[in-house]
N, CA and C of each residue as an Amber inpcrd file, in Angstrom:
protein
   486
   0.8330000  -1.1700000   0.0000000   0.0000000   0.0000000   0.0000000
   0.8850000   1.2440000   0.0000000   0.7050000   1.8080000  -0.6660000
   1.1720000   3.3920000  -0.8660000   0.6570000   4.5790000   0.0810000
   2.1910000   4.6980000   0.7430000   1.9650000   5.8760000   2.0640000
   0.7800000   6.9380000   1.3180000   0.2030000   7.1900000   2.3660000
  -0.9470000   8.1630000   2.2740000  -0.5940000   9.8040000   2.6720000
  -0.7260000  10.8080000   1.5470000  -0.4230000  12.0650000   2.1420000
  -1.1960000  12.4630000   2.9440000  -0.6040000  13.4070000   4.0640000
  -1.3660000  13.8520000   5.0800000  -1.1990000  15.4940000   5.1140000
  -1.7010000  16.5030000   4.9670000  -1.6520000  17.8990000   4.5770000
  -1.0820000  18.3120000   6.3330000  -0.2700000  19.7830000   6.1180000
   0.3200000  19.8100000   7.0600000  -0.3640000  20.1560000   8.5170000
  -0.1380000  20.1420000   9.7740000  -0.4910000  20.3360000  10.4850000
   0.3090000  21.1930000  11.4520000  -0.3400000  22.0450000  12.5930000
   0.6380000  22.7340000  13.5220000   1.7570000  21.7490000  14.1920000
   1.0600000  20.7320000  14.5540000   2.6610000  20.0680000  14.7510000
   3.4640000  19.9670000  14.2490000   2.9090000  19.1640000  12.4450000
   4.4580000  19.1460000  11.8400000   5.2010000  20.3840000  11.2330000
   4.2520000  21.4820000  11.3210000   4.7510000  23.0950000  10.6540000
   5.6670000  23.2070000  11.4060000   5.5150000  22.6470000  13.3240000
   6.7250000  23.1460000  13.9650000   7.5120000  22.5970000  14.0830000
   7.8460000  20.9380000  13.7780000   8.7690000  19.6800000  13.7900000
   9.5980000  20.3600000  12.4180000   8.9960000  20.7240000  11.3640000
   9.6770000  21.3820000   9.9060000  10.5680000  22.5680000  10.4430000
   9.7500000  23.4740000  11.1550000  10.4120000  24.6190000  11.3200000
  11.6250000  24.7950000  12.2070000  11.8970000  23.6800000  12.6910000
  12.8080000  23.2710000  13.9670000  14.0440000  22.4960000  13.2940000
  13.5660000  21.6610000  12.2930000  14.0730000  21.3520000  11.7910000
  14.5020000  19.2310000  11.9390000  13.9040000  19.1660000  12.8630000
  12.9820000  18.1820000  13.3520000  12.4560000  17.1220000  12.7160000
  13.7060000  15.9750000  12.5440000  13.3810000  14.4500000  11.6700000
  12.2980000  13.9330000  12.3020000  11.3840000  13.8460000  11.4020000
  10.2630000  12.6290000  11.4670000   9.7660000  12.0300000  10.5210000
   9.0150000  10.5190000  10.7700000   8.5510000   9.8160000   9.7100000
   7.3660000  10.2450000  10.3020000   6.3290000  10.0020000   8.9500000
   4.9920000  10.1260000   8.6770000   4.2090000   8.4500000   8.6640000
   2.9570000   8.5850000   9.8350000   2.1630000   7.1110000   9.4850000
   1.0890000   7.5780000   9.5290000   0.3160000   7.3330000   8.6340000
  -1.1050000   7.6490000   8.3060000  -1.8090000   6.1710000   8.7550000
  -3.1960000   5.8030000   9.1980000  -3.8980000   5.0050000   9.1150000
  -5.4650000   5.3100000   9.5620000  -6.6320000   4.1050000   9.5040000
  -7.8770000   4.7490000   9.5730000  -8.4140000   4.6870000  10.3120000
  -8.6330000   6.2930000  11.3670000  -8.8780000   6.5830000  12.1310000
 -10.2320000   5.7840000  12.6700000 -10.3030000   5.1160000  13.8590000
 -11.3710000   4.4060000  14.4710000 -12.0140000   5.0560000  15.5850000
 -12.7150000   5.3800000  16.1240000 -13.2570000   6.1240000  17.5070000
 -13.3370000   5.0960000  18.4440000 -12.0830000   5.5870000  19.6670000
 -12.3270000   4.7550000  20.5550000 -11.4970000   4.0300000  20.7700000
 -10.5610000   3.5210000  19.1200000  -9.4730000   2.5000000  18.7740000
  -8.4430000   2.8080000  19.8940000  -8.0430000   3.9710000  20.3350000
  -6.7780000   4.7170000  20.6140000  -5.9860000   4.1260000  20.1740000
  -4.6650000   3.6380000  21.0890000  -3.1520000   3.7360000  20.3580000
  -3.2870000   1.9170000  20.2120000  -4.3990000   0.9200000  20.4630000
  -3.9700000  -0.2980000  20.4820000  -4.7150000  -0.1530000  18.9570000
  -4.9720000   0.6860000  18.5150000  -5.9440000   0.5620000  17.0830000
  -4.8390000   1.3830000  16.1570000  -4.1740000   2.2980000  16.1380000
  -3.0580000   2.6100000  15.6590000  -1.9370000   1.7630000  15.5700000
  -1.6490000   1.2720000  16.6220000  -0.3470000   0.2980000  16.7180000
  -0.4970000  -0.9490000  15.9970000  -2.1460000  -1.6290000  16.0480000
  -2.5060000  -2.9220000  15.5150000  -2.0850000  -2.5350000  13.6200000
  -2.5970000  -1.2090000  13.2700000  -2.5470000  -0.9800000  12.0370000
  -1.1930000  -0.5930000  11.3870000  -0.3060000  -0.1000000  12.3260000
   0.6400000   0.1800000  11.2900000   1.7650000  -0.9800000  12.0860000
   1.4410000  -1.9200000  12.7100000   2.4600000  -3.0930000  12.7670000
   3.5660000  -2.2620000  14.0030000   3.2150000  -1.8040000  14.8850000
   3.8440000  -1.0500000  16.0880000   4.1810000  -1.6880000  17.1100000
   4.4680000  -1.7850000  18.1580000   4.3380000  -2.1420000  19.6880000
   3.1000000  -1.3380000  20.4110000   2.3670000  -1.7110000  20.8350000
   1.4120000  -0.1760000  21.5640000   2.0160000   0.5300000  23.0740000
   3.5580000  -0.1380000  23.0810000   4.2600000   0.2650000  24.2030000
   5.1410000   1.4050000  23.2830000   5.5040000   1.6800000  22.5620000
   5.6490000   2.4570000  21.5550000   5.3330000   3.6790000  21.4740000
   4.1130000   3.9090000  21.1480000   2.8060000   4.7170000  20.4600000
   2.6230000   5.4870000  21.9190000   3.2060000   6.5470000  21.9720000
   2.5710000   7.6760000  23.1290000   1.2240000   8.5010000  22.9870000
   0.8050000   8.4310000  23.9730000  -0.6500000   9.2010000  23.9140000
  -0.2010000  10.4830000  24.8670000  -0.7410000  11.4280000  23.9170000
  -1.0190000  13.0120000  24.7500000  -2.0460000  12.7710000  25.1780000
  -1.8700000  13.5180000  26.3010000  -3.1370000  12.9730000  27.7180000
  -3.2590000  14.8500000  28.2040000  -4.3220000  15.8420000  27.8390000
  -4.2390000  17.2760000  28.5760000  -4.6870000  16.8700000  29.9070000
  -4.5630000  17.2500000  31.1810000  -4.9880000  17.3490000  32.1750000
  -4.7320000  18.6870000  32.8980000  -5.5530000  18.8650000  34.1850000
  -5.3710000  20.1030000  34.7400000  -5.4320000  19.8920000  36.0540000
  -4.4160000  20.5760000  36.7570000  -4.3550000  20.6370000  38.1230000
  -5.3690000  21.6140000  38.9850000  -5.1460000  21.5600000  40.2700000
  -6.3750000  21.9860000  41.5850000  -6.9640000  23.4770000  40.7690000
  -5.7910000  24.1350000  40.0420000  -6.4800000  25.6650000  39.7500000
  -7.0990000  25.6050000  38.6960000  -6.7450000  24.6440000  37.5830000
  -7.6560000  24.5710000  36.4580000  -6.5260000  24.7870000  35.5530000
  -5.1700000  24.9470000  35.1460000  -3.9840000  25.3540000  34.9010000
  -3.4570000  24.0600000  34.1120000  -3.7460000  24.0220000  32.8950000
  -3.2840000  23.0590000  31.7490000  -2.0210000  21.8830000  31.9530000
  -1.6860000  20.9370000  32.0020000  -0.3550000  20.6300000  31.5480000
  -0.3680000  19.2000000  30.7010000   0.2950000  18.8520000  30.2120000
   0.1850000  17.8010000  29.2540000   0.7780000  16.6810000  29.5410000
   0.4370000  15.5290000  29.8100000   1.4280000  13.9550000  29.9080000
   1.5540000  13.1180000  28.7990000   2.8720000  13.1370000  28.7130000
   2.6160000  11.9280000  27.3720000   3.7960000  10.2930000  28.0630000
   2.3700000   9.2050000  27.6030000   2.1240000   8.1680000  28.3630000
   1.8510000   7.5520000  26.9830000   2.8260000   5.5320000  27.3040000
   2.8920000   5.0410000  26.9480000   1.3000000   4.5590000  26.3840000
   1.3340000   4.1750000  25.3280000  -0.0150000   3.6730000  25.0770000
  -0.5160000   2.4630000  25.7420000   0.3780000   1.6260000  26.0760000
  -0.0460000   0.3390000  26.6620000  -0.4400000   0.8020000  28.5780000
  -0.5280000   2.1490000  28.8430000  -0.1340000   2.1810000  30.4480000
  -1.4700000   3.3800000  30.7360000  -1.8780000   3.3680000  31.8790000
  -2.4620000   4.6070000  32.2540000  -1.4260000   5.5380000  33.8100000
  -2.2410000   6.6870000  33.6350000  -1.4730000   7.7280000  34.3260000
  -2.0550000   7.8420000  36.1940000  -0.9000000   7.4490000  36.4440000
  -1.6530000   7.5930000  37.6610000  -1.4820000   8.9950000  38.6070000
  -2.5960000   9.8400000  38.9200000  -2.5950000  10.9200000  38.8640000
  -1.9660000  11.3730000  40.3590000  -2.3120000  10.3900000  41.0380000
  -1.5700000  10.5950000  42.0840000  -0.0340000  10.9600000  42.4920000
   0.4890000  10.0980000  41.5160000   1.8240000   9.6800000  41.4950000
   2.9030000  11.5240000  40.4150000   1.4640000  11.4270000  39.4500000
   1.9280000  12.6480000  38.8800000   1.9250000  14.1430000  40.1740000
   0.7900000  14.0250000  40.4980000   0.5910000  15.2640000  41.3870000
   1.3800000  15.5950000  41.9740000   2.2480000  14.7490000  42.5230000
   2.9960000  14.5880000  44.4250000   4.7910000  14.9510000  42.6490000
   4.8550000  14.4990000  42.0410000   6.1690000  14.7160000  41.1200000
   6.1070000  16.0050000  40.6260000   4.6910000  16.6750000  39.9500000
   4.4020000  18.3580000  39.8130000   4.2270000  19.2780000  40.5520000
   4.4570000  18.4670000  42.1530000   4.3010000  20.0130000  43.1570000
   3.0390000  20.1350000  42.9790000   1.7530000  19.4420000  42.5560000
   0.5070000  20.0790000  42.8590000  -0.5250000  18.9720000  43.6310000
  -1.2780000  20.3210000  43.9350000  -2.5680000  19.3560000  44.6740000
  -2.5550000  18.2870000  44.4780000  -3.2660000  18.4310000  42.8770000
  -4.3860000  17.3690000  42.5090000  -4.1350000  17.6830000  41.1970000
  -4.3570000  16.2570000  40.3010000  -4.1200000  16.4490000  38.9640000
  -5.5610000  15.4210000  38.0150000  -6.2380000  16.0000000  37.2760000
  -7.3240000  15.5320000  36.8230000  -7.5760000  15.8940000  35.2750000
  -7.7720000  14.5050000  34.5770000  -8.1720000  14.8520000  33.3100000
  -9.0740000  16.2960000  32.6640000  -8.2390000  16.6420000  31.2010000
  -9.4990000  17.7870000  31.1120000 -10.9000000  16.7990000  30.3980000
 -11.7740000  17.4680000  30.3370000 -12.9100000  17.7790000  29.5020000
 -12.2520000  17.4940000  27.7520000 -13.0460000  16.8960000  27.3300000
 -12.8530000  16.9920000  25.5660000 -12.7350000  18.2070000  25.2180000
 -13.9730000  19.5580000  25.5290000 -13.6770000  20.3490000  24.8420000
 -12.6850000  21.4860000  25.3040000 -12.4050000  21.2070000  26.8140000
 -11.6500000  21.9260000  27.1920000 -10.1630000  21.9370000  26.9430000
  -9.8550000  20.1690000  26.7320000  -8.6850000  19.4180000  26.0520000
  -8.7190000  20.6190000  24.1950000  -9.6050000  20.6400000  24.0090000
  -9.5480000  21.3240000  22.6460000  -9.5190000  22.3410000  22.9000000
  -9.5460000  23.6010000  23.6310000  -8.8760000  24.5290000  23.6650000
  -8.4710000  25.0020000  24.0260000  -7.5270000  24.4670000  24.8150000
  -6.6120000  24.5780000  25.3110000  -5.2010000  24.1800000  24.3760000
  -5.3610000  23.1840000  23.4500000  -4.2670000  22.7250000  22.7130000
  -4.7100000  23.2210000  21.5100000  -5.6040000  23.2510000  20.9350000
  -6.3120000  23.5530000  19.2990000  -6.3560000  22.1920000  18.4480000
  -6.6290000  21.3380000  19.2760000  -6.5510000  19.7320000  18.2380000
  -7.7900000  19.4500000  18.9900000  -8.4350000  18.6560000  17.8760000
  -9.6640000  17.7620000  18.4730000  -8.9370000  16.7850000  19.1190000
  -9.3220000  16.0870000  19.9680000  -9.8550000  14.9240000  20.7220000
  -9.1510000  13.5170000  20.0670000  -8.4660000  12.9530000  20.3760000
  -8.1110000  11.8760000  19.4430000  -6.9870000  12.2040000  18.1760000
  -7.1130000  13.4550000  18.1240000  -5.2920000  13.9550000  17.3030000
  -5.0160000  15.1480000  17.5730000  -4.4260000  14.9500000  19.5510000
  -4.0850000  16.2030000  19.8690000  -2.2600000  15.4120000  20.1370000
  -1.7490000  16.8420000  20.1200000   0.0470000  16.2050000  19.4220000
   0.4310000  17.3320000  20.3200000   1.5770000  16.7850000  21.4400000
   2.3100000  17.8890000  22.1190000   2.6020000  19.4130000  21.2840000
   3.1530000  18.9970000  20.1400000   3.7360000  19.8730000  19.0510000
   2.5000000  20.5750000  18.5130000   2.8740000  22.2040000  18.4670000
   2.1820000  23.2920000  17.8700000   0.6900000  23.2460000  18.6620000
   0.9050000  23.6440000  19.9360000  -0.1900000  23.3540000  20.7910000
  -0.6020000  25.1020000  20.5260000  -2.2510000  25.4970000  20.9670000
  -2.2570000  26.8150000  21.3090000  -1.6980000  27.7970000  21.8190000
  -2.0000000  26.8970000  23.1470000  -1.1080000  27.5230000  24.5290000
  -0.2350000  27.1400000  24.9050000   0.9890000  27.2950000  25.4280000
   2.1460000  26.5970000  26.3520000   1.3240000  26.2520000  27.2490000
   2.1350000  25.0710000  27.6120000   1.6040000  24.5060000  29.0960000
   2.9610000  23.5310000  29.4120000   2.9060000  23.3070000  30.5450000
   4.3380000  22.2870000  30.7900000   4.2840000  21.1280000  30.3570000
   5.1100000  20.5220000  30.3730000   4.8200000  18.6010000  29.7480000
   5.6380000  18.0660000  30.4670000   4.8200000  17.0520000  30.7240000
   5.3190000  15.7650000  31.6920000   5.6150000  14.5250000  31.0940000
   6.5330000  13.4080000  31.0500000   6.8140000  12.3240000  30.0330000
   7.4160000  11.1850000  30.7490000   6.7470000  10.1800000  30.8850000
   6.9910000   9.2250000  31.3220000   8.5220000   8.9010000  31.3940000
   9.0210000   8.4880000  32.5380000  10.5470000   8.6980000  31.7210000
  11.1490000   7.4080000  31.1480000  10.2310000   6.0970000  31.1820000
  11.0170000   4.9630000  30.1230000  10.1620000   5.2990000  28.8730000
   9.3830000   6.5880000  28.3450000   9.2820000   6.9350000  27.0440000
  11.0830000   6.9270000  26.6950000  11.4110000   7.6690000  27.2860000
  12.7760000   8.5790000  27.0860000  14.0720000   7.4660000  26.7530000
  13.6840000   6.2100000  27.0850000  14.5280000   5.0740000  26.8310000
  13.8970000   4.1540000  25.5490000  12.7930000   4.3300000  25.0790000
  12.3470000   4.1410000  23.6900000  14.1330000   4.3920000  22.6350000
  13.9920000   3.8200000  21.6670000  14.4990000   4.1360000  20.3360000
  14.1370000   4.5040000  19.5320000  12.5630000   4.7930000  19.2930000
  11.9570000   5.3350000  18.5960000  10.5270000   5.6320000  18.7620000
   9.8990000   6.8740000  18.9770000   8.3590000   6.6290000  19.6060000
   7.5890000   7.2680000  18.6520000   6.0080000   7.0660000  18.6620000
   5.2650000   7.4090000  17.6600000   4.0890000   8.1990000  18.7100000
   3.7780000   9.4580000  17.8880000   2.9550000  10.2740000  18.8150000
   2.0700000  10.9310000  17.3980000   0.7560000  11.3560000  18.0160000
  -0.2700000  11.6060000  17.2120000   0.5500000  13.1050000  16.4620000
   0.0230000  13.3110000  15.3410000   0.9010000  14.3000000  14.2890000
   0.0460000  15.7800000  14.5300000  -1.5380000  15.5120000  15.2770000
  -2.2790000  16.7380000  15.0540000  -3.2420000  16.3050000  14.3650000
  -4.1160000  15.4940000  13.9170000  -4.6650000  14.8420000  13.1410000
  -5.4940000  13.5440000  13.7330000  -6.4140000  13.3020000  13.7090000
  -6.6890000  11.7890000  14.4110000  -6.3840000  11.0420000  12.4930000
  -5.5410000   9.9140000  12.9420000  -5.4270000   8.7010000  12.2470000
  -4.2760000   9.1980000  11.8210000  -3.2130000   9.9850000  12.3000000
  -1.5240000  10.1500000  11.6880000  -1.5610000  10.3650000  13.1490000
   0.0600000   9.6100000  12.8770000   1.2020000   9.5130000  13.8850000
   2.8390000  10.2620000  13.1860000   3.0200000  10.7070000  13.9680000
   4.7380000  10.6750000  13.3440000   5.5580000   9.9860000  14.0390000
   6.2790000   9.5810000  14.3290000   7.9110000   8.7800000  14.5700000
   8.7340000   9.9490000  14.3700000   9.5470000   9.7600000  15.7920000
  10.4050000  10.5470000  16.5230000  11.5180000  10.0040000  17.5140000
  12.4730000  10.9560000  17.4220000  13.3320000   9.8850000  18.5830000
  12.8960000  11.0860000  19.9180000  13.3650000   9.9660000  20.7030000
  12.4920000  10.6910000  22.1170000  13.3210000  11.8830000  22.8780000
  14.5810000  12.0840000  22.5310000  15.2760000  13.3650000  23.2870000
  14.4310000  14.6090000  22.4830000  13.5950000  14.0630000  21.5400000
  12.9360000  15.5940000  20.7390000  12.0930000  16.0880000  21.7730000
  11.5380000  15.5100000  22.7160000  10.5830000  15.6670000  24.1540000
  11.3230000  16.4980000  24.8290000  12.2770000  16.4990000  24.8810000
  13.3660000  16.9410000  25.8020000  13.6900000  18.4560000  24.8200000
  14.4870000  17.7510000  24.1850000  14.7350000  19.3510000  23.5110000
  13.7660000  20.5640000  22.7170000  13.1010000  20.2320000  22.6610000
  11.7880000  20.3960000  21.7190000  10.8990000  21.1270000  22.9070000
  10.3420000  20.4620000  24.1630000   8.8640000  20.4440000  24.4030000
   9.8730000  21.0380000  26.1810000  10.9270000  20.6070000  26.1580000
  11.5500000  20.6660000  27.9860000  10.7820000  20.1040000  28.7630000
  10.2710000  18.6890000  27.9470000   9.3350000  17.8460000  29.0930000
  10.3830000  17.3090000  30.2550000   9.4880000  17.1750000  31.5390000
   9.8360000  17.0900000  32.6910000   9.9910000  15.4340000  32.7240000
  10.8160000  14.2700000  33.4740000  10.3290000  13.2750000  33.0690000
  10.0940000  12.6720000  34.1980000   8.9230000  11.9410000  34.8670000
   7.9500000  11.4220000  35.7420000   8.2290000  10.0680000  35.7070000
   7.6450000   9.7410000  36.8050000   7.7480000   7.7310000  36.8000000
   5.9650000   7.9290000  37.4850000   4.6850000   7.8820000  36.4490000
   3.8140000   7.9420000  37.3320000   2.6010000   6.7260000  36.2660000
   3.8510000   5.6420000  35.3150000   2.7250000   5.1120000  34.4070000
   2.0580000   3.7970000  35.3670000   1.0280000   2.8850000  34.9300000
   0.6000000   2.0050000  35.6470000   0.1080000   1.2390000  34.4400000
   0.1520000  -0.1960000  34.0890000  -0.3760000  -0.9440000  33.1350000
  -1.4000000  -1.0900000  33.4740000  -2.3970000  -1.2920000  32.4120000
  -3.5670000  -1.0510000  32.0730000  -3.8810000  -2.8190000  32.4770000
């Protein structure tokens, strides 16, 4: 099958503008699939495949986790590592604007607003990770110090298998 073009997005405008190697994976977007429906399709690990996760702490104050696809976040564990209260998923639509991506292809990269980022830190021992492009049903492939240099994600030990 012949890679599928994907028109550009704020993420990859800023992965381009940075200057910022990545591969492109397109596949068809499922509701609901998340990253074990991405990973099944393009032949991945779903330990791999990071999910941007927006959440907001006690004041209502944005920050972003990006978490293995195979793992969930345990908020506790994040809170007490961010110095805050309490840390709690946003809202869909609040997740949307706060970043400017729908729901299902929201991508650390070319977010609205700054907000801090938090990153699992055996993402950071990956060799290669795949994170949504801005788009639901594209991923790009990245090596993971781009988290680091790129985003100055913080890196956390707060994942828990699903």
């Amino acid at each position: 099958m012949a890679p599928r073009h994907v028109s550009e997005t704020p993420a990859t405008a800023m992965l381009r503008a940075r200057g910022i190697d990545f591969s492109e994976h397109a596949y068809d977007y499922v509701e609901h699939g998340g990253t074990a429906e991405s990973a099944r399709q393009l032949g991945l690990e779903e330990h791999a495949v990071v999910k941007t996760l927006v959440m907001q702490d006690e004041t209502g104050k944005p920050l972003i986790v990006l978490m293995h696809g195979d793992c969930k976040v345990s908020t506790k564990n994040l809170a007490r590592q961010a110095a805050r209260k309490t840390i709690t998923p946003c809202e869909p639509a609040v997740a949307q604007r706060h970043t400017g991506f729908q729901v299902g292809g929201t991508s650390p990269f070319g977010v609205r607003k700054p907000m801090p980022v938090y990153v699992e830190a055996t993402v950071l021992e990956l060799p290669r990770l795949y994170i949504n492009g801005g788009r639901r049903g594209y991923l790009v492939g990245i090596a993971p110090q781009v988290l680091i240099d790129l985003l100055k994600a913080t890196a956390v030990n707060c994942a828990l298998l699903e």
